[in-house]
C-alpha positions in Angstrom: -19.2 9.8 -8.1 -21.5 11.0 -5.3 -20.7 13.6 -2.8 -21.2 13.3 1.0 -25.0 13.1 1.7 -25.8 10.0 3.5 -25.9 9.7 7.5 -23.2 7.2 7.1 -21.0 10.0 6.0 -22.2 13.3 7.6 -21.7 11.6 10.8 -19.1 10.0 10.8 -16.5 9.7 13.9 -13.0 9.3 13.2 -9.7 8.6 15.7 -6.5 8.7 14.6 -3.9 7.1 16.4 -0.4 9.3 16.5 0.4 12.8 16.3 4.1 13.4 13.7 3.2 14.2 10.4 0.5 12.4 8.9 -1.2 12.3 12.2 -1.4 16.0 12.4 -2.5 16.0 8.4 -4.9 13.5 9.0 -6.6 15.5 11.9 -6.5 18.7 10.0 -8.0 17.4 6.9 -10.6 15.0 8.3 -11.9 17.4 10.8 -12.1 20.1 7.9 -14.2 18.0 5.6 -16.8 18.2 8.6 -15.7 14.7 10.0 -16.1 14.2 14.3 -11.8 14.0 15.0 -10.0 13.3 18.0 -6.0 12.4 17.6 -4.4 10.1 20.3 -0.4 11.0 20.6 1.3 8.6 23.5 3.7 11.9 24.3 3.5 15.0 25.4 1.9 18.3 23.8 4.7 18.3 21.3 7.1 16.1 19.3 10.7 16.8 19.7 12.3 17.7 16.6 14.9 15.2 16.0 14.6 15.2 12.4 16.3 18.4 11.4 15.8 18.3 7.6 13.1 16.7 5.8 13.4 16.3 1.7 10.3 15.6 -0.5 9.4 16.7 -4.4 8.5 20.0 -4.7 4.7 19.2 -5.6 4.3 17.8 -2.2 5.1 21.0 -0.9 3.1 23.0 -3.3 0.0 20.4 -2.2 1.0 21.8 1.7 0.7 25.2 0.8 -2.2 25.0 -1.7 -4.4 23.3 0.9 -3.1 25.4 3.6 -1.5 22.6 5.6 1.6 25.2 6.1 1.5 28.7 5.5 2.0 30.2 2.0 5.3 31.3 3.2 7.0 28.5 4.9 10.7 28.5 4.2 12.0 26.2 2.1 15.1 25.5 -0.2 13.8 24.3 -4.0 16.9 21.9 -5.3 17.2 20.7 -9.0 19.6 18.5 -8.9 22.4 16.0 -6.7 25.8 16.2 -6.9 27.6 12.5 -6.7 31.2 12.8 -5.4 34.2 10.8 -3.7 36.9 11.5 -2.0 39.5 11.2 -4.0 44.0 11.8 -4.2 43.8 14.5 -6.3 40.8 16.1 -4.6 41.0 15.2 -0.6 39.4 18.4 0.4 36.2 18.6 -1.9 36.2 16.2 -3.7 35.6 14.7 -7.0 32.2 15.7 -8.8 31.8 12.8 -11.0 28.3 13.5 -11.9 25.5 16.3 -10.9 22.3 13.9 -11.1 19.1 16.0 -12.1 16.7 16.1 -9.1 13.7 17.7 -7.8 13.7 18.4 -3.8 12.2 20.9 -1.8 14.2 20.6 1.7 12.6 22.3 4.9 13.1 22.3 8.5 11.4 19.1 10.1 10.2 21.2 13.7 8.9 24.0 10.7 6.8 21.5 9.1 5.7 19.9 12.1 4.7 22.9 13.9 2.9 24.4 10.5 0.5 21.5 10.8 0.3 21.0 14.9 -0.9 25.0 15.1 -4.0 24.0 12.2 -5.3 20.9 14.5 -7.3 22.5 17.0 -6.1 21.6 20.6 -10.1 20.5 21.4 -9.4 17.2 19.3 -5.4 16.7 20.2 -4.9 14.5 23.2 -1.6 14.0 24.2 -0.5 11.3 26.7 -2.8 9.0 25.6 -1.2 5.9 24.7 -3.4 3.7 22.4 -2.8 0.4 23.2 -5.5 -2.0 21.4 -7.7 -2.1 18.7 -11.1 -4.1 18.3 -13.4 -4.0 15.4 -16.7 -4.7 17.2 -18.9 -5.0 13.7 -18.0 -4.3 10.5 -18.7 -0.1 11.1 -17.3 0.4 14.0 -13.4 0.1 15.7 -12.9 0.5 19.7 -9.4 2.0 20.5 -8.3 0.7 23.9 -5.9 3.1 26.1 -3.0 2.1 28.5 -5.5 3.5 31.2 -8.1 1.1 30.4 -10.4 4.0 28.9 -12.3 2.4 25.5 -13.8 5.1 22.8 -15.2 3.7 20.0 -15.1 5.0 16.3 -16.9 4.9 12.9 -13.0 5.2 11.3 -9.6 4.7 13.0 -6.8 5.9 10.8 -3.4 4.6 12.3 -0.5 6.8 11.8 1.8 5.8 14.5 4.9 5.3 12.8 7.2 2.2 11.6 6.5 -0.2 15.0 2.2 0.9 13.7 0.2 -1.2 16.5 -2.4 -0.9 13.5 0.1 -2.5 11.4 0.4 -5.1 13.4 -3.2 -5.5 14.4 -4.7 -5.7 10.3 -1.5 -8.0 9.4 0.2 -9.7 12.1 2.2 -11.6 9.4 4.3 -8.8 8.1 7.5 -7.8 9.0 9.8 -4.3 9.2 13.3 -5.7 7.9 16.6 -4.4 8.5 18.4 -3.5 5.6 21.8 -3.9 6.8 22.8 -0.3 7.4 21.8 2.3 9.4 21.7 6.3 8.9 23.8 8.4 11.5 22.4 12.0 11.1 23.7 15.5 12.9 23.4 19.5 11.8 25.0 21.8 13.0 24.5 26.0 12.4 26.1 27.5 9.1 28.1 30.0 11.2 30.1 27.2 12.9 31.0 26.2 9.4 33.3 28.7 7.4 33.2 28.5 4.3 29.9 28.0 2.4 30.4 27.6 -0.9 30.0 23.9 -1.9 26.8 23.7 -0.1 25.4 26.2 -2.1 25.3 24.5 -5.2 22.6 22.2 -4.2 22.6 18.3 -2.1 26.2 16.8 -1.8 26.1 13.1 -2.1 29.5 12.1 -1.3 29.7 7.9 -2.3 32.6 5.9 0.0 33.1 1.8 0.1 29.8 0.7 1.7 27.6 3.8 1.8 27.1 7.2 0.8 26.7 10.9 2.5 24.5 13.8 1.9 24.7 17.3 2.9 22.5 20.0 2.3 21.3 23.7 3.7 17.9 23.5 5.5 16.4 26.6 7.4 17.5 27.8 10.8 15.6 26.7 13.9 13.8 29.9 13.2 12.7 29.7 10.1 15.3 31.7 8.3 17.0 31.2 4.9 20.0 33.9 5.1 23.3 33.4 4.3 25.2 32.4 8.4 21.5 31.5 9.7 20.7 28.0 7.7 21.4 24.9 9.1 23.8 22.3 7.9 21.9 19.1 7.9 23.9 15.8 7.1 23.2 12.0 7.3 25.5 9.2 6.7 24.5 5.5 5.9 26.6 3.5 7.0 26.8 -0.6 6.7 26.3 -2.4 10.1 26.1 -6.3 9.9 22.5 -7.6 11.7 24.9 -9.5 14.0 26.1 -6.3 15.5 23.4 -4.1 15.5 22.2 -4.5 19.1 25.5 -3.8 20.5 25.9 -0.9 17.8 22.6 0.6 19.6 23.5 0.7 23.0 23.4 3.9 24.5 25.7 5.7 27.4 23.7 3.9 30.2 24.3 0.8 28.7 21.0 0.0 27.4 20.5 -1.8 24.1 18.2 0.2 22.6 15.2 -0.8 19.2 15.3 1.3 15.9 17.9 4.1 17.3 19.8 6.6 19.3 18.5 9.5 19.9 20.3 13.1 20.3 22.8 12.9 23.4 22.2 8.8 23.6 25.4 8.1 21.8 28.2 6.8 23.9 31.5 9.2 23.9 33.2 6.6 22.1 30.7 5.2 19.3 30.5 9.0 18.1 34.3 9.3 18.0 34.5 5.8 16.3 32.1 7.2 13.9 33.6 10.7 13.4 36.9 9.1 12.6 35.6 6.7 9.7 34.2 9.8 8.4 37.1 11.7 8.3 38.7 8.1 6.2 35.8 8.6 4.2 34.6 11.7 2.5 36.4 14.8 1.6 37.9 16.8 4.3 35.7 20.1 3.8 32.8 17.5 4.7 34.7 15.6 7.6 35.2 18.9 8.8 31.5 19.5 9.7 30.9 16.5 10.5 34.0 16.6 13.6 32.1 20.0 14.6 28.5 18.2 14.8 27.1 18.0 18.4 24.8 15.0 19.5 24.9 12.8 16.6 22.2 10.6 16.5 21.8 7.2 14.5 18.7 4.8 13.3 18.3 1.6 12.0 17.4 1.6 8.6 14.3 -0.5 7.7 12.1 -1.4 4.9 8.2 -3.1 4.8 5.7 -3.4 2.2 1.8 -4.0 3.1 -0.8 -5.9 1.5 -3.8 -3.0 1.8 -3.8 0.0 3.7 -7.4 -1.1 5.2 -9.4 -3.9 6.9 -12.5 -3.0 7.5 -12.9 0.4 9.1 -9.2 0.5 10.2 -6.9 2.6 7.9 -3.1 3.1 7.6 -1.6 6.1 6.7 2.6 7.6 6.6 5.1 5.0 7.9 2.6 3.0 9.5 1.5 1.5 6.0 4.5 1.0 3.7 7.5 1.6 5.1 10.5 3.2 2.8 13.8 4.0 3.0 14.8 7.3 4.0 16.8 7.3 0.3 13.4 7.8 -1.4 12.5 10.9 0.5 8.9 9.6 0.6 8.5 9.7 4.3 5.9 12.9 4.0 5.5 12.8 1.1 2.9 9.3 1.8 1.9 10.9 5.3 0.6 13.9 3.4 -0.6 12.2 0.4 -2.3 9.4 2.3 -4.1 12.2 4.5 -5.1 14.3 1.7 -6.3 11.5 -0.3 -8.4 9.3 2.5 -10.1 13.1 3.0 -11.1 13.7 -0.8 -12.2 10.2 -1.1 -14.5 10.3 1.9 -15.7 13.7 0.6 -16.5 12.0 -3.0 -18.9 9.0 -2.1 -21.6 8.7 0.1 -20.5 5.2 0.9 -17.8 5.1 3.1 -17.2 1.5 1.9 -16.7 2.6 -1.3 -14.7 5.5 -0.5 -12.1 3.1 1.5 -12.1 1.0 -1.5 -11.1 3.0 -3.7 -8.3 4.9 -1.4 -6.9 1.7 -0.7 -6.3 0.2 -3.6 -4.7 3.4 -5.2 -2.1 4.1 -1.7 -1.1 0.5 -1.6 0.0 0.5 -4.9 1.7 4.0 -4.8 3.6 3.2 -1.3 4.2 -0.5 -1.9 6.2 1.0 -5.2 7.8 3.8 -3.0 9.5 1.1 -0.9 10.5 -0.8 -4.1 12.2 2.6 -5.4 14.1 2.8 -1.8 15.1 -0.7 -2.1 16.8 0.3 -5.7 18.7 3.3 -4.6 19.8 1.2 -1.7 21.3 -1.2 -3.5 23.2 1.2 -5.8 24.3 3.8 -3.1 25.4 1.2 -0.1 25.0 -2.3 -0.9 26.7 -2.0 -4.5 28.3 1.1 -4.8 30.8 1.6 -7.3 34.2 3.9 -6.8 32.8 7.3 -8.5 36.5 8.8 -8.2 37.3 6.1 -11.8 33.7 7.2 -13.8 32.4 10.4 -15.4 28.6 11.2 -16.3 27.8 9.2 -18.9 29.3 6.1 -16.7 27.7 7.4 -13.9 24.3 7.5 -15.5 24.8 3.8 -17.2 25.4 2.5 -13.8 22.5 4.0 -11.9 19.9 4.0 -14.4 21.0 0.1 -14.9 19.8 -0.5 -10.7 16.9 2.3 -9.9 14.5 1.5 -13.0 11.8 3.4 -10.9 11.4 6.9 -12.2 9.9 9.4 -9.2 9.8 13.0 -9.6 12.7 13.4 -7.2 14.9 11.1 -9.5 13.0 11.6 -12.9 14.0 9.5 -15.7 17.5 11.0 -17.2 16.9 11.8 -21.5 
């Protein structure tokens, strides 16, 4: 394998089209392999941190910190394992633990992440409100990206990371679809202080199972970064099953506008959060109905699922949710932004052909995502569409039952002995 050495490498100019995650990744490590970069986002300067807390395997966060993507520091929780529990009579308030699942997380603050990698992508090549809205392969080495303002710049490489709706999706496979799955996640936080008492959180992510979808709660850092006891945030996320017949209504927000994919924080009517708050309290232990009655702004998406035939035509490339799309149960949402990033980068660095180079990194991503998706498809099946009552099972039930749906062994949800 040949490094970089031909014109058609040392040269090369590369756009990227979005700004979240692997945007940012993308920009940081294409421009530091010595690559011409500029990064269209359709917002402003920076992304509003809706996200709270963001789960992926702890190698993913080791591969931040070893490439400095995020400083060697960055606060983040390291989790070994899940705990599955339901509400039950003789445990209303915490719970019944029917099983602690071995897992491997590593749970940080979305804004921390995001703003690790935003300060490393040198303002010179981020241009915000610039709303890419067209893409035309001209020849086979070069890609014009179109803006709403008619403005045309033309590229050796476009790498599309603009999120589940891509526009580059869409453009290299107009065939393919984002399905609904049939539920949706409804997410809030809310500052440990406002909580009381601690204690259950402590020992790790709560999953708490109920009749057509499960809950999890865990500690992320504060807003600021910190990890101390009365500082961390709560972050929580409910999925909960709403038919496709009712999901337009579901999402209409206070002005009465039927809004795609979501609601965002403060969008949710008065009376589709109380709706929602009260199920919860039917639902899941009362220590964990608790938090979730205290939650301001609750927000809610859709959740969807899509799998891609390549990650590349040509000289366009795919990269985070733009390519494979997976359910948020995987927690593979960074973890393929960072990886697709990070891998596009060493392969362009490899081999002097950038032909070859695409090649190769598209073969290996589409198989790797394309199985992600899979693996969120599994764990959606056991943990909303078929969930069993946990309250009338122990561990080695437990472990029967779910290693009899998720076949798919990641390191988040490794293989049980």
């Amino acid at each position: 394998m040949s490094k970089i050495g031909s014109s058609e490498t040392e040269n090369l100019k590369v756009g990227i089209v979005g700004g979240s995650i692997a945007g940012c990744a993308a920009a940081v490590e294409l421009s530091r392999a010595g690559f011409d970069v500029t990064l269209f986002e359709r917002s402003g300067n920076e992304l509003k941190d809706r996200g709270a807390g963001i789960g992926v395997p702890p190698s993913v966060v080791e591969t931040f910190i070893s490439r400095d993507l995020v400083d060697h520091d960055i606060p983040y929780f390291r989790l070994d394992k899940m705990s599955r529990i339901w509400r039950s009579a003789d445990e209303p308030y915490h719970g019944y633990v029917a099983w602690d699942q071995p897992a491997q997380l590593g749970v940080l603050n979305w804004g921390g992440l995001y703003n690790n990698l935003r300060a490393r992508v040198p303002d010179a090549i981020y241009r915000p409100n610039h709303n890419v809205v067209a893409l035309q392969q001209t020849n086979p080495q070069q890609v014009e990206v179109i803006l709403a303002n008619g403005a045309t710049h033309k590229f050796d490489l476009v790498v599309c990371a603009d999120g589940y709706t891509s526009l580059g999706r869409s453009t290299l496979f107009p065939d393919v679809t984002v399905d609904y799955a049939g539920y949706v996640l409804w997410r809030g936080f809310i500052m440990e202080r406002e909580i009381g008492k601690p204690k259950p959180l402590d020992d790790g992510v709560r999953c708490l199972g109920y009749p057509g979808g499960h809950g999890i709660f865990y500690f992320v850092p504060g807003p600021d970064g910190s990890i101390e006891p009365g500082e961390r945030l709560v972050n929580w996320g409910m999925y909960i099953t709403i038919p496709e017949t009712e999901i337009a209504d579901f999402l209409t927000d206070k002005q009465g506008i039927k809004r795609t994919g979501s609601l965002s924080p403060g969008s949710m009517p008065t009376a589709t959060q109380r709706s929602l708050k009260d199920q919860a309290r039917e639902r899941i232990p009362d220590y964990y109905a608790d938090i979730v009655e205290k939650s301001p702004d609750t927000f809610v998406y859709s959740i969807y699922d899509c799998q891609v035939p390549a990650y590349r035509i040509g000289r366009i490339c795919l990269a985070g949710d733009a390519g494979a799309f997976a359910r948020p149960h995987s927690a593979a949402g960074a973890l393929k932004g960072i990886n697709d990033s990070v891998t596009l980068a060493d392969a362009l660095k490899c081999h002097s052909s950038v032909g070859e180079a695409l090649a190769k990194w598209d073969s290996e991503r589409t198989a790797t995502n394309n199985g992600l998706v899979q693996f969120g498809n599994q764990l959606g099946l056991a943990l909303v569409q078929q969930i069993p009552d946990w309250s009338k099972m122990n561990p080695v039930s437990m472990e029967e039952w779910f290693s009899g749906i998720v076949t798919i062994a990641t390191e988040y949800l490794p293989a049980t002995p």
